[in-house]
C-alpha positions in Angstrom: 0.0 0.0 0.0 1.1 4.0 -0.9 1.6 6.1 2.0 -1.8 8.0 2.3 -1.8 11.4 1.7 -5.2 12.0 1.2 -8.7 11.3 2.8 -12.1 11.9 0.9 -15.5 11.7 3.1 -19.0 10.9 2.1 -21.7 12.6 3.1 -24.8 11.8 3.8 -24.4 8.8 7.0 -21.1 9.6 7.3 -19.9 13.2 7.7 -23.1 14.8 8.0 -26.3 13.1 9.7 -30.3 14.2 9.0 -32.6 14.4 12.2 -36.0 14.8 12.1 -37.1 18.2 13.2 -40.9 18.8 12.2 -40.9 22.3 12.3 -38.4 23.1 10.5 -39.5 20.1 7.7 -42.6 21.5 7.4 -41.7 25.2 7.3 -39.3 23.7 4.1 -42.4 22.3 2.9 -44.4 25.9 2.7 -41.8 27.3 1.4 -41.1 25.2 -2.0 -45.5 25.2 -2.4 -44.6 29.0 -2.1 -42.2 29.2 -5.0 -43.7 26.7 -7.1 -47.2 28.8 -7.0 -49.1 26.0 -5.2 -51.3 27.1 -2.2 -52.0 23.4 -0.6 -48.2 22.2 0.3 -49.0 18.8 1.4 -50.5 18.0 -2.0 -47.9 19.8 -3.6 -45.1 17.6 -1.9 -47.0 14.7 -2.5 -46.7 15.4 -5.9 -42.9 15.9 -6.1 -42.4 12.5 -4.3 -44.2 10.2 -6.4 -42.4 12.5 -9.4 -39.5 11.9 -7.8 -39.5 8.4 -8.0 -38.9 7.4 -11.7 -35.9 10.2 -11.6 -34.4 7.9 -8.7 -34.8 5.3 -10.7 -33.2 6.6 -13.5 -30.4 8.1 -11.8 -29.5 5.0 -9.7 -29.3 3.3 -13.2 -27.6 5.3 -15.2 -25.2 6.4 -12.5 -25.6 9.7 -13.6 -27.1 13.4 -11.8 -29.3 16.0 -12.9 -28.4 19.9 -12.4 -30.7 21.9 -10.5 -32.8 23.3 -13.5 -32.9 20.1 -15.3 -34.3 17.7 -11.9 -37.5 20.4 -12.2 -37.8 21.6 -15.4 -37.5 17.7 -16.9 -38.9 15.6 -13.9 -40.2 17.4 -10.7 -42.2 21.0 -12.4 -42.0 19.9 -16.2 -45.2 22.2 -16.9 -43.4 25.2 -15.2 -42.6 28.4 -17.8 -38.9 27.3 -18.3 -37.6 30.5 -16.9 -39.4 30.4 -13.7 -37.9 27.3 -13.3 -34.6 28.8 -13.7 -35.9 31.4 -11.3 -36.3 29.2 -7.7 -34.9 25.8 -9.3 -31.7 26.3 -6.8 -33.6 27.3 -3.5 -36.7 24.7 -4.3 -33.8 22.2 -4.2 -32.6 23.4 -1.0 -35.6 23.5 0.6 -36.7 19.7 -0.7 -33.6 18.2 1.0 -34.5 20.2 4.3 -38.0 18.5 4.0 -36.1 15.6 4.8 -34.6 16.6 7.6 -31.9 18.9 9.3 -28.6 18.4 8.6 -25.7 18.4 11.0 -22.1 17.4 11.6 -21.6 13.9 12.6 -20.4 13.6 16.3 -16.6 13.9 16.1 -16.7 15.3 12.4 -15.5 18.8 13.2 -12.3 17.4 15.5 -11.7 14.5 12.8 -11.3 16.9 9.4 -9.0 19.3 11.9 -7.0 16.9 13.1 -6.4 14.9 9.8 -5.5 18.4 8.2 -3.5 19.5 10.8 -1.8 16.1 10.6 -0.9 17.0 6.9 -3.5 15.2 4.8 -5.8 16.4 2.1 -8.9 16.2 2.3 -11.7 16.4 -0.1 -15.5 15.5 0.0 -17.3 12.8 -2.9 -20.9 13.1 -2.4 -23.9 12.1 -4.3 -27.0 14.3 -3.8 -29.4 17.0 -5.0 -28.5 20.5 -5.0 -25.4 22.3 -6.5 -24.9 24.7 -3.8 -25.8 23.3 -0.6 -22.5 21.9 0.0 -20.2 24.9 -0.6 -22.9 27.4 1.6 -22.3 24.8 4.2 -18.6 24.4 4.2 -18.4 28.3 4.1 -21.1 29.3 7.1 -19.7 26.1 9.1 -16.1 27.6 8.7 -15.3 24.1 6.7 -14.1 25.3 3.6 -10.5 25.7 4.0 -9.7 22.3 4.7 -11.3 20.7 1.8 -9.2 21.0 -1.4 -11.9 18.6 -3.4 -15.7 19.0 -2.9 -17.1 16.8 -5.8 -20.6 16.3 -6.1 -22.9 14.8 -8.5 -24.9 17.3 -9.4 -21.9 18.9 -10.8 -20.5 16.4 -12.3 -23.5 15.1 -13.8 -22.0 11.2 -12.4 -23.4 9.5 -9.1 -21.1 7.3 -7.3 -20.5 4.0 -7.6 -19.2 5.6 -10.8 -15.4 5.5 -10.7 -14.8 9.0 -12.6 -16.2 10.9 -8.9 -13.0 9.4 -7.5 -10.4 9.8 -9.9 -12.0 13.7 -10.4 -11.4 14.0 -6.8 -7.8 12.6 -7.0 -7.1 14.7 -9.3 -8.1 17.8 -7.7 -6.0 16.7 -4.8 -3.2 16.4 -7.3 -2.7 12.3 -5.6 -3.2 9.3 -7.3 -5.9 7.2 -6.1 -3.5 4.1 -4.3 -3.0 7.8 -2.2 -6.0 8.3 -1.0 -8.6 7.0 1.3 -12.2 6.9 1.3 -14.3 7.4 4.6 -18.3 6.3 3.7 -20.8 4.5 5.1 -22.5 2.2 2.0 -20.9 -0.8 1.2 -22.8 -1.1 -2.5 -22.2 3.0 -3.9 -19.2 4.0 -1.8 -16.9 1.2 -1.0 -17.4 -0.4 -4.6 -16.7 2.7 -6.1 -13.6 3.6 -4.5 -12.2 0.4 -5.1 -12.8 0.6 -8.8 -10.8 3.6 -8.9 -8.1 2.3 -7.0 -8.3 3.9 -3.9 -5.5 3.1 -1.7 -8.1 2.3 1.6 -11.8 2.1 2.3 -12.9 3.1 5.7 -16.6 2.0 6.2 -18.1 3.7 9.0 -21.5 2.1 10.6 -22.8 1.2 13.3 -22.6 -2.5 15.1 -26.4 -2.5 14.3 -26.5 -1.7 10.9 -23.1 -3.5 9.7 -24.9 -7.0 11.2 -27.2 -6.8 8.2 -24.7 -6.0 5.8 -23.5 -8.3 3.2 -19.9 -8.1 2.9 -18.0 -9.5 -0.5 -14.8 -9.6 -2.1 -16.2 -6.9 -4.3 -17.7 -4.7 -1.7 -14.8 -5.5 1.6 -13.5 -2.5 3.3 -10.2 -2.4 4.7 -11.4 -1.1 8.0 -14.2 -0.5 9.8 -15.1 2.1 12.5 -18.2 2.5 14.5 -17.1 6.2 16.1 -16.1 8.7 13.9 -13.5 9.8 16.0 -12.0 6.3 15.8 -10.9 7.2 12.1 -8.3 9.2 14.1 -6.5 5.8 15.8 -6.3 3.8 12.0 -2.6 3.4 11.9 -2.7 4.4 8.3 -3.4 8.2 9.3 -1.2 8.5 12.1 1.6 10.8 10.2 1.4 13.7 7.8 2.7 13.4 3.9 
């Protein structure tokens, strides 16, 4: 194995958990029925979530991520005046994912990305998800930015992990190659196989003892370590030194 020099993090279930707050879910939910024109946001969110479906479908298949305009103006609002969807398509977006819940920091998160960054690593974030700018708003207000060098996500891109291409685009933002880096997620199937088509040096699953009994593990899918803290990411003896 290379001497690591660089650590990407998933998102969602790894660096950054959902919790259901109701209030601020359903104030999310006024507010897309607001900018789509809709007076009755239950029914209108009702109607984005079975619309929703066949573009999961199709992007789990095809491995691939729509923009902002084109997730409403093809699938979610398609009989929305084009321009309006251009209009709120990056705020509606927003707002959907806080319908389904309020984002934090994982326990541990803040103290792990300092620490691996003080320790000399690169870091970088590989995410797939809805919304263009979430992620870079976040990074900025949470005072996260400066120690990510990579932020790839696949709305960007236009790829969803477990493409290959989101790694070696991160890699090569870090300016590594990919036996260099390491990848912390928490899905076996889109993250771990991913990584290890791309080469990535080492796979860090992180779950919990709960979760990872029901897991099937493969010689396709095997992380090379597991962690149930976050913090414990901190004691792998491949991260102990700086490059």
């Amino acid at each position: 194995m290379k001497k690591i020099k660089g650590v990407f993090f998933d998102l969602g279930g790894t660096l950054r958990i959902a919790e259901n707050v109701p209030e601020h879910q359903e104030k999310a939910k006024r507010r897309m029925a607001e900018l789509a024109g809709y007076e009755d946001a239950d029914a209108f969110i009702d109607m984005v979530e079975q619309r929703y479906l066949p573009y999961r479908d199709w992007a789990l298949g095809e491995m691939k991520e729509s923009s902002d305009f084109e997730l409403w103006h093809k699938w979610l609002l398609p009989e929305m005046d084009e321009e309006k969807v251009r209009e709120i398509c990056h705020e509606i977006t927003f707002q959907y994912r806080q319908v389904k819940g309020l984002r934090h920091v994982v326990e541990g998160g803040r103290e792990v990305i300092e620490t691996l960054h003080a320790r000399g690593y690169k870091l970088g974030i590989i995410s797939n998800l809805i919304g263009e700018y979430e992620i870079p708003e976040w990074l900025k207000a949470d005072g996260l930015d400066e120690y990510f060098d990579a932020v790839i996500l696949s709305p960007v891109t236009g790829l969803r992990k477990p493409d290959p291409r989101m790694y070696l685009l991160g890699c090569e933002q870090l300016g590594l190659e990919p036996g260099e880096c390491a990848s912390v997620a928490d899905n076996l199937d889109r993250d771990i196989t991913g990584a290890i088509a791309a080469g990535i040096g080492a796979n860090i699953l992180f779950i919990s003892p709960e979760k990872l009994k029901k897991k099937i593990i493969t010689d396709a899918n095997r992380p090379d370590y597991i962690v149930h803290r976050f913090l414990d990411i901190l004691e792998l003896p491949i991260l102990q030194g700086g490059t």
